[in-house]
NUMIVO-403608 format. One record per residue: residue in one letter; x, y, z of N, C-alpha, C in turn. Coordinates in steps of 0.1 Angstrom, whole numbers, padded with zeros to 4 digits, always signed. Example, Ala and Ser with C-alpha at 12.3 -4.5 7.8 and 13.67 -1.06 7.14 Angstrom:
A+0132-0057+0078+0123-0045+0078+0132-0033+0078S+0128-0022+0071+0137-0011+0071+0129+0000+0079
END
This chain:
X+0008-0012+0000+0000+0000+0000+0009+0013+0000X+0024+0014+0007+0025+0023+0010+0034+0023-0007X+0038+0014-0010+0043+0014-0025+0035+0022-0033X+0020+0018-0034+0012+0023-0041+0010+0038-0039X+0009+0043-0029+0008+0057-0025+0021+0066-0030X+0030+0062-0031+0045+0069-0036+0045+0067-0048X+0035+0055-0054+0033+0057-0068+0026+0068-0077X+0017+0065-0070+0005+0079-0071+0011+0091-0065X+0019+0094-0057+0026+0108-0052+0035+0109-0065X+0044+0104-0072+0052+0103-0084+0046+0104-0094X+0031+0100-0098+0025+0103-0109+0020+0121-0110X+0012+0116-0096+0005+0134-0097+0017+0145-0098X+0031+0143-0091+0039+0153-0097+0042+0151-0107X+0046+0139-0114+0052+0143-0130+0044+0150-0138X+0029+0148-0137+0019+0152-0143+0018+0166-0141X+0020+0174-0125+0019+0188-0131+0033+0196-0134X+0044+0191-0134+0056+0191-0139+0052+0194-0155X+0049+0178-0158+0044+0179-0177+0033+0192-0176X+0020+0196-0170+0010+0207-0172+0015+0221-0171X+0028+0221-0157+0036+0234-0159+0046+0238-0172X+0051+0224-0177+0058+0228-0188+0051+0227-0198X+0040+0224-0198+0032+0227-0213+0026+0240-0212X+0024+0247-0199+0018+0262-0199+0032+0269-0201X+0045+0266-0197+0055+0272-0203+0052+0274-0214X+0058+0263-0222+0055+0264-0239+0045+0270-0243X+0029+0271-0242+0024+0275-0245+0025+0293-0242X+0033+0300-0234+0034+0307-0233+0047+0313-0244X+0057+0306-0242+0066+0311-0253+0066+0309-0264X+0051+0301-0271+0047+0302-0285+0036+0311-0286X+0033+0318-0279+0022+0331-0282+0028+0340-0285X+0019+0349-0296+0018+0361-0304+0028+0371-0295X+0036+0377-0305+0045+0387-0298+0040+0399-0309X+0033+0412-0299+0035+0428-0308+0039+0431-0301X+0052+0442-0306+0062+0452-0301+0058+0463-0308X+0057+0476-0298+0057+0488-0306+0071+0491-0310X+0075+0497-0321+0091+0500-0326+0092+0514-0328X+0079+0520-0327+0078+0538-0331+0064+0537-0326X+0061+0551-0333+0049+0554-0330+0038+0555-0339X+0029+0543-0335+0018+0538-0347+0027+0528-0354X+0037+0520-0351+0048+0514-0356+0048+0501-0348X+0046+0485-0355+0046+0477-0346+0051+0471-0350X+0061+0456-0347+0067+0447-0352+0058+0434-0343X+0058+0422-0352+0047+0410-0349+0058+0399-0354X+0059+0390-0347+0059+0375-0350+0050+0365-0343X+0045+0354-0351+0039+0342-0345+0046+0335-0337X+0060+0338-0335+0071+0332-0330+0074+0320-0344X+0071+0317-0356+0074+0310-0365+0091+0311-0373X+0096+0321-0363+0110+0323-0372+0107+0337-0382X+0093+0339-0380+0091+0352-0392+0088+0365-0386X+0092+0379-0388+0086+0389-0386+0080+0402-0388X+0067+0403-0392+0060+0412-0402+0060+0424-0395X+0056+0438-0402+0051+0448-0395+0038+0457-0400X+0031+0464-0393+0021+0472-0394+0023+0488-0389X+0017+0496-0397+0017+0508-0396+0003+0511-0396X+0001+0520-0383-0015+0527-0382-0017+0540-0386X-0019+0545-0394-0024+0557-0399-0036+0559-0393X-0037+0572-0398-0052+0578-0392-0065+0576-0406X-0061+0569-0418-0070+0563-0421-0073+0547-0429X-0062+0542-0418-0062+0526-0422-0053+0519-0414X-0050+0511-0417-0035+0502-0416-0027+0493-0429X-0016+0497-0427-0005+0488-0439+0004+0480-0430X+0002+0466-0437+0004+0455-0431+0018+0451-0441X+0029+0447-0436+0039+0439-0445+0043+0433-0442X+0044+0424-0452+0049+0408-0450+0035+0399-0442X+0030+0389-0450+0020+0381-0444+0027+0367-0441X+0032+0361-0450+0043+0348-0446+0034+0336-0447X+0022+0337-0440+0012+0324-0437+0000+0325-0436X-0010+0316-0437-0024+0323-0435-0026+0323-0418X-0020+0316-0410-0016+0311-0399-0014+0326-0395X-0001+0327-0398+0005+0339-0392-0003+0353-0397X-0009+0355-0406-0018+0366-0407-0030+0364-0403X-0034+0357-0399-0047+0357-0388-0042+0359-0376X-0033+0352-0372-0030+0359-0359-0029+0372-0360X-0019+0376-0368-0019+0392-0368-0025+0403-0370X-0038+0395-0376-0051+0404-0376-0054+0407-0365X-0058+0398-0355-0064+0392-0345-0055+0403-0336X-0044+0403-0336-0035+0413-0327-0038+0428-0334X-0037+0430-0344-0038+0441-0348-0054+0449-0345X-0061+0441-0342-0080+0447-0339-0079+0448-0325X-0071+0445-0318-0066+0447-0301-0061+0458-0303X-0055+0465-0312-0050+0479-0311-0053+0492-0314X-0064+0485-0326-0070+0498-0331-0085+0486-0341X-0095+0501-0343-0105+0498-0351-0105+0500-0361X-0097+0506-0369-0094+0510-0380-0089+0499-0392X-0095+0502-0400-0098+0490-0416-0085+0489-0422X-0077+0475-0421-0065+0476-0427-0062+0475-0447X-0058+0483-0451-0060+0487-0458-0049+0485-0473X-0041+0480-0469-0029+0477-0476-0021+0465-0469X-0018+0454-0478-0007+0442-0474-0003+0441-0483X+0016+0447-0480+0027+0448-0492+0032+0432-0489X+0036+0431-0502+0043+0416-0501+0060+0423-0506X+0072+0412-0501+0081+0423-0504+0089+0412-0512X+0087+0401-0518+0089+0395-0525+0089+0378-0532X+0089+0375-0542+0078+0360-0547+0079+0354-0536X+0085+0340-0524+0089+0328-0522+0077+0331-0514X+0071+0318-0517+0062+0309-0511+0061+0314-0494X+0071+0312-0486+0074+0313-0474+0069+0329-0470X+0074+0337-0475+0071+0354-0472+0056+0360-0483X+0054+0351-0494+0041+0357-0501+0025+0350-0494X+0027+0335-0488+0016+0330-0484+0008+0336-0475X-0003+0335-0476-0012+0343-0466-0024+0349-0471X-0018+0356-0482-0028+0371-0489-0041+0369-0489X-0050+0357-0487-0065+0353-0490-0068+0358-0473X-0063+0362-0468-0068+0368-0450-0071+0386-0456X-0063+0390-0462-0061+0402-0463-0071+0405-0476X-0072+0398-0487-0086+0398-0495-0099+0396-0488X-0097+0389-0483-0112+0384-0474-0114+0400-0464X-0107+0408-0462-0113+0422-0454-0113+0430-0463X-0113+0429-0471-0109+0444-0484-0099+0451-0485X-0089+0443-0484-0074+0451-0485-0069+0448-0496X-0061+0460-0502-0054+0462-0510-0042+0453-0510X-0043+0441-0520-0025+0432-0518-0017+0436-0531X-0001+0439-0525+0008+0445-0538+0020+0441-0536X+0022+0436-0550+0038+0435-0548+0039+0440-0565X+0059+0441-0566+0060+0442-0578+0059+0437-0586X+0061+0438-0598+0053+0432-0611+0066+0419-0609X+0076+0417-0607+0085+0406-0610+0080+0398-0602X+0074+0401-0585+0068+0388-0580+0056+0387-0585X+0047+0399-0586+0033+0392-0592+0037+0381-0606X+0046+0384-0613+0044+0377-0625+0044+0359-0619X+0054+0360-0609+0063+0345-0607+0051+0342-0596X+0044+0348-0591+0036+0341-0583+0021+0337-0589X+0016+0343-0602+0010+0341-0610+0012+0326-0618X+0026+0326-0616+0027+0316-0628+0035+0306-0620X+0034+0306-0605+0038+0296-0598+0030+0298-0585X+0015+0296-0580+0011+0299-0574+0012+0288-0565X+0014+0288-0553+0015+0282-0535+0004+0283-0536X+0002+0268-0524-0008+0261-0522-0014+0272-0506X-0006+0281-0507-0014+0286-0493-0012+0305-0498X-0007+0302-0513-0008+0320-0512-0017+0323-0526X-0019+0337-0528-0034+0344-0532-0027+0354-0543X-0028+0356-0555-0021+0360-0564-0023+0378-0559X-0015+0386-0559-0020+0395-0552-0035+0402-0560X-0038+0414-0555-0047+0423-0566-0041+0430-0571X-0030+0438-0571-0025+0451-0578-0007+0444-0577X-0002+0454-0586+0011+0453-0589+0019+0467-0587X+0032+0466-0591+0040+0476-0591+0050+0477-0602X+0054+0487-0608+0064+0486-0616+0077+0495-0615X+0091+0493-0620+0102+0508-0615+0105+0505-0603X+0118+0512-0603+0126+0511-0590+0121+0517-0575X+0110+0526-0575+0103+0532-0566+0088+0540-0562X+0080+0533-0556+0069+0533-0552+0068+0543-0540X+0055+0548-0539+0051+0555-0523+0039+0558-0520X+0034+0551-0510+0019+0547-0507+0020+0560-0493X+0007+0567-0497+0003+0578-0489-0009+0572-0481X-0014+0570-0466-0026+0570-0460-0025+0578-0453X-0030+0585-0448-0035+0591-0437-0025+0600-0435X-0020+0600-0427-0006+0611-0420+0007+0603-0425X+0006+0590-0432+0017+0583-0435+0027+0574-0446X+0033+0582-0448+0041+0578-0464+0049+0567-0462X+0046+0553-0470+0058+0543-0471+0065+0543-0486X+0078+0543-0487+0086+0543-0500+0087+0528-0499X+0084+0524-0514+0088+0509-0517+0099+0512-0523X+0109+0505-0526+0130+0504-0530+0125+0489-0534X+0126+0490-0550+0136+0477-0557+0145+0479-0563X+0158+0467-0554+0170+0472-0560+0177+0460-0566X+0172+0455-0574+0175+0446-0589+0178+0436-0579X+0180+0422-0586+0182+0411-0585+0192+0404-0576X+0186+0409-0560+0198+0402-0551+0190+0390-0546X+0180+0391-0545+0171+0376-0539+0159+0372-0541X+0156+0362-0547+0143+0362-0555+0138+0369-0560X+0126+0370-0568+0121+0382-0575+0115+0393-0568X+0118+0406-0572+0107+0417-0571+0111+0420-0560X+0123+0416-0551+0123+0424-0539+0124+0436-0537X+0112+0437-0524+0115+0459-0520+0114+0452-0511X+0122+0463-0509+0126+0472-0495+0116+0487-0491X+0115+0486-0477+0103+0498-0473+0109+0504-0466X+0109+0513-0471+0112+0525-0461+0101+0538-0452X+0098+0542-0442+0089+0554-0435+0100+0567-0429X+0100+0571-0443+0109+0585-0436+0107+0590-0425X+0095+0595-0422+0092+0599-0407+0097+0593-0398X+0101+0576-0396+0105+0574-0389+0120+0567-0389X+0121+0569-0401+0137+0567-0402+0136+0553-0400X+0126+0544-0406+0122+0528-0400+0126+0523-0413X+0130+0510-0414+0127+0505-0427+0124+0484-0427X+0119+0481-0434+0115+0470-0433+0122+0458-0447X+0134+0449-0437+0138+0445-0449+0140+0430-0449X+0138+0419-0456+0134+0406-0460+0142+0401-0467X+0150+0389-0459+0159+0382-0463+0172+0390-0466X+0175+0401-0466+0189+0401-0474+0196+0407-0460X+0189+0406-0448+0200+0406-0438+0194+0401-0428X+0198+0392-0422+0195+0383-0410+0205+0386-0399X+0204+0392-0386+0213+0394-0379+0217+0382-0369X+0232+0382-0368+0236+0370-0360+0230+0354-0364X+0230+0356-0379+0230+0342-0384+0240+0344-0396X+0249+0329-0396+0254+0330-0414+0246+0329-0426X+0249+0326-0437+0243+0326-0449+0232+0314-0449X+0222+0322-0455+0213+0303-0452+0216+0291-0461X+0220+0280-0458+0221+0271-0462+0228+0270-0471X+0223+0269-0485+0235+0267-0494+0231+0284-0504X+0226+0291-0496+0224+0305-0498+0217+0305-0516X+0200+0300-0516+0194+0294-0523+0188+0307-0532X+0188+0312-0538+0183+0322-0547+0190+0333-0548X+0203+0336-0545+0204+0349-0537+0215+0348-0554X+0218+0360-0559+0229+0366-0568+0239+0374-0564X+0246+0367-0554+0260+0370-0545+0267+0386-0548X+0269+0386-0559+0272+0402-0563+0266+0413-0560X+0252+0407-0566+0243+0417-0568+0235+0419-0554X+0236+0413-0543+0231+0413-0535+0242+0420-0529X+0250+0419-0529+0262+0430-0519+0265+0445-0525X+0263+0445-0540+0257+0454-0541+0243+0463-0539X+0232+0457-0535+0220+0459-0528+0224+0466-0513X+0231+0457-0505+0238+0459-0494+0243+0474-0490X+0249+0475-0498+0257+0491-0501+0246+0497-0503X+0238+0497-0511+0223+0508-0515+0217+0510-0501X+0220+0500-0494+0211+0502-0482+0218+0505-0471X+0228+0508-0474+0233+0518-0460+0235+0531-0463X+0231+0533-0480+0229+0547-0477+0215+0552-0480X+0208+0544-0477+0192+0549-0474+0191+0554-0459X+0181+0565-0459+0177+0573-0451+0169+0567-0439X+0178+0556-0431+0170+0553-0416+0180+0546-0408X+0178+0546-0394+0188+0542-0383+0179+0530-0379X+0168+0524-0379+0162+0514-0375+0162+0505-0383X+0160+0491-0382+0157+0480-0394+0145+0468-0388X+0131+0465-0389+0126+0454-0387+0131+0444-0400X+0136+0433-0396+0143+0417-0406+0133+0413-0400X+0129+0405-0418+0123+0395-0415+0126+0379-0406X+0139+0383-0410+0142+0366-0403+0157+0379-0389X+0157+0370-0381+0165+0376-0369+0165+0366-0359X+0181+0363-0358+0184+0352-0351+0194+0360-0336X+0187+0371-0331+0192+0381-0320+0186+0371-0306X+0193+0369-0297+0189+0363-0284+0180+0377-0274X+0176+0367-0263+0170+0376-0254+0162+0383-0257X+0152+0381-0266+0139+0389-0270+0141+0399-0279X+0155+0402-0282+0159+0417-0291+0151+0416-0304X+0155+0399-0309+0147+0395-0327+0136+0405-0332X+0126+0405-0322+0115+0414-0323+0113+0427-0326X+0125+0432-0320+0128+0449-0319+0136+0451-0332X+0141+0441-0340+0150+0441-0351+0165+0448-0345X+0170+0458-0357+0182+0464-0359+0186+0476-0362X+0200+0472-0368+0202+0493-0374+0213+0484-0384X+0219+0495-0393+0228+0490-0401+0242+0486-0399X+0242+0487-0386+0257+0474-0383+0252+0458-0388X+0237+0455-0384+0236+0446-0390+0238+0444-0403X+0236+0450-0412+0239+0454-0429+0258+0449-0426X+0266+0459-0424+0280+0458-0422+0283+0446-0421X+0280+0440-0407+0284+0430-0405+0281+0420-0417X+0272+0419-0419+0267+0405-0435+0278+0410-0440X+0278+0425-0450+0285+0424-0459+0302+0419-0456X+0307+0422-0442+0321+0420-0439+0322+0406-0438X+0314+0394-0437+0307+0383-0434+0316+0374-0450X+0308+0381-0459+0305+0375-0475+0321+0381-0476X+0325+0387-0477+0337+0395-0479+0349+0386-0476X+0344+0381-0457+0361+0374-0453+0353+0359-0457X+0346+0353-0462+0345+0341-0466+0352+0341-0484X+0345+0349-0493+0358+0351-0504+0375+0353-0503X+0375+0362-0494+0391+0364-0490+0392+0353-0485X+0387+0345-0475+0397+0332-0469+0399+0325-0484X+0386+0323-0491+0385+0312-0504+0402+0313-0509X+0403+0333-0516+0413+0332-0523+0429+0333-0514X+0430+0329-0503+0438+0328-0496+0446+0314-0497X+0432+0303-0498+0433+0291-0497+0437+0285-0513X+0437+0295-0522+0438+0283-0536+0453+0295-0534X+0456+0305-0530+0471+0307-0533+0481+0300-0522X+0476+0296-0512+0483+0281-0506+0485+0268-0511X+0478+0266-0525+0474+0256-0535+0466+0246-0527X+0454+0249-0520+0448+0241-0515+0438+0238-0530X+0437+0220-0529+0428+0224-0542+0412+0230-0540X+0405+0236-0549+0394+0242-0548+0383+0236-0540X+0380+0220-0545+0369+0215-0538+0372+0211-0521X+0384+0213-0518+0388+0208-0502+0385+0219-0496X+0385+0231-0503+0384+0246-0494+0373+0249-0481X+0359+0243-0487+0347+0244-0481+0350+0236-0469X+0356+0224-0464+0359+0216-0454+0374+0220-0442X+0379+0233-0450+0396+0234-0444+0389+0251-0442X+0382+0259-0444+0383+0274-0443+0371+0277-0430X+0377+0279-0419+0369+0287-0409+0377+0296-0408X+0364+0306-0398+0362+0318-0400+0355+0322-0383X+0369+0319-0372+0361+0318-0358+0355+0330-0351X+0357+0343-0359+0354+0352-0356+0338+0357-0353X+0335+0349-0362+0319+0341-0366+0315+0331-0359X+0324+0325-0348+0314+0311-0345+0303+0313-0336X+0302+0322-0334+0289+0327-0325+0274+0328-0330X+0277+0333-0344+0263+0331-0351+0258+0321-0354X+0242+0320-0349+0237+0309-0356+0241+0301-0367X+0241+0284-0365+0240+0277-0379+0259+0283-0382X+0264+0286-0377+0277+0287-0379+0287+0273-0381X+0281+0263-0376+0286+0249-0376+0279+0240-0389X+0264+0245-0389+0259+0236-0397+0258+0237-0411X+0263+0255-0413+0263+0261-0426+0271+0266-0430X+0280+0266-0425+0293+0276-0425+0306+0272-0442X+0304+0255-0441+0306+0252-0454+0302+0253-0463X+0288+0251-0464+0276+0255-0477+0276+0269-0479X+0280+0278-0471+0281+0290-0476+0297+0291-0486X+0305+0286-0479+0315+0284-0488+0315+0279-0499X+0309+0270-0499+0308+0262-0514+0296+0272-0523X+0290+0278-0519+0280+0282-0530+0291+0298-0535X+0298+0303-0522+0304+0314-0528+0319+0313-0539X+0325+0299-0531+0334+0296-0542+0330+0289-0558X+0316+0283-0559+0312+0280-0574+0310+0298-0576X+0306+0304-0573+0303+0314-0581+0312+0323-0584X+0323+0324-0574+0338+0328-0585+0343+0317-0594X+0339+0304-0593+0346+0289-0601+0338+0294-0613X+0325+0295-0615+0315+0292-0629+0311+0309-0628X+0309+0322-0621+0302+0331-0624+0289+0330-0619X+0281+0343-0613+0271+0348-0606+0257+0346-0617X+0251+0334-0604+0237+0331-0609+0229+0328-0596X+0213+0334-0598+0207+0333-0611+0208+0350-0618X+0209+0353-0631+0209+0365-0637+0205+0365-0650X+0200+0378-0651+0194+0380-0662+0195+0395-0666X+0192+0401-0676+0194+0413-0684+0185+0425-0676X+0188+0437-0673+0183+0442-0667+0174+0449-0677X+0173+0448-0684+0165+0459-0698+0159+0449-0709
END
């Protein structure tokens, strides 16, 4: 009996052990809004993604949807803040992962827009969870007026999938940018769409754009910062990043190391701190040394 009772004393704690750590979890997978300005919010589902919204005095513009998932939630947070009819969901470029969603934002009567290079590719490759937008864009620069509040759309040619912009809110010196800087992570994976050149020249355009703030879409920052985004040390840092991984490359073939052993012999411990530093750290190598080996792809004619 008394066996039995220390059994049952051992069950009921593990059990609320397991009930306290599942109300943990459940707590550190709930909806995060951060104000980042004023009328200025930054959101993630906690999914690894992070959109933002701007409240004007006669709407709301919503960027980046990502999921239908994640833009319901964000609805759902955004009607806790205000009453006001959102009005605009920029998409900031084609891939599946950052365009999915947009049937949340049709379904209220909002305006969905991207540039004509992702509308085309998402037209003619439509995801099983995203919504071909309604309107388009064309040219290097756009600017959406509501209310008291001007956003500048920036496309600056072919550094990562199609059609990417960049947003900028002069008043706030804010800007909203997707995929081409991830802070305190390396290169993703085998750095899958990206046109290495043209992307670091992108990089350069955007540090001399007009803001000291940055919400990234993706942000691999500890201690809750991810949310609050960056400034353009993040920018610096990537580009010095892509820089000493070419410079070790050509370091290593004037040691006559042969080409294909480089990716397995070249670290870079200056960097071991960033995420995925162990797991990608070669794949970034190898995709930057084929592209001095064969030449920068994917590309195409700008005219």
């Amino acid at each position: 009996m008394k066996n039995l009772k220390f059994i049952i004393k051992i069950a009921i704690f593990t059990l609320l052990i397991f009930m306290n750590t599942g109300l943990t979890f459940s707590q550190e997978k709930s909806n995060r809004t951060v104000k980042i300005a004023k009328n200025v919010y930054s959101f993630t589902s906690n999914n690894g993604y992070y959109s933002m919204f701007i409240i004007t005095e006669d709407g709301v513009i919503v960027i980046e949807s990502v999921s239908t998932k994640h833009s319901k939630e964000m609805v759902r947070e955004i009607k806790k803040i205000t009453n006001k009819p959102i009005k605009y969901l920029l998409h900031s470029h084609n891939h599946w992962d950052h365009s999915s969603g947009g049937q949340v934002f049709l379904d209220i009567g909002a305006t969905t827009l991207a540039h004509i290079e992702a509308y085309k590719w998402m037209k003619a490759n439509p995801g099983r969870d995203m919504a071909i937008p309604k309107e388009y864009w064309n040219g290097n620069k756009k600017e959406i007026t509501l209310g008291n509040s001007t956003i500048e759309l920036h496309y600056l040619g072919m550094n990562h999938g199609l059609g990417m912009t960049v947003f900028i809110l002069p008043k706030h010196k804010l800007a909203y940018i997707a995929d081409l800087v991830t802070p305190n992570r390396v290169l993703p994976m085998i750095v899958p769409d990206f046109n290495i050149k043209e992307w670091e020249k992108s990089l350069k355009e955007l540090l001399k754009m007009d803001f000291n703030k940055a919400i990234y879409s993706h942000n691999e920052k500890t201690n809750g910062l991810a949310i609050y985004g960056g400034d353009k040390k993040d920018i610096k840092l990537l580009s010095r990043f892509i820089k000493d991984i070419r410079a070790g490359i050509y370091n290593e073939l004037k040691k006559g190391t042969p080409p294909f052993e480089i990716p397995n012999i070249l670290k870079l411990p200056k960097y071991k701190h960033w995420n995925k530093y162990d797991e990608w750290l070669a794949l970034n190598v190898w995709r930057i040394l084929l592209d001095e080996w064969m030449g920068p792809f994917p590309w195409k004619a700008n005219n």
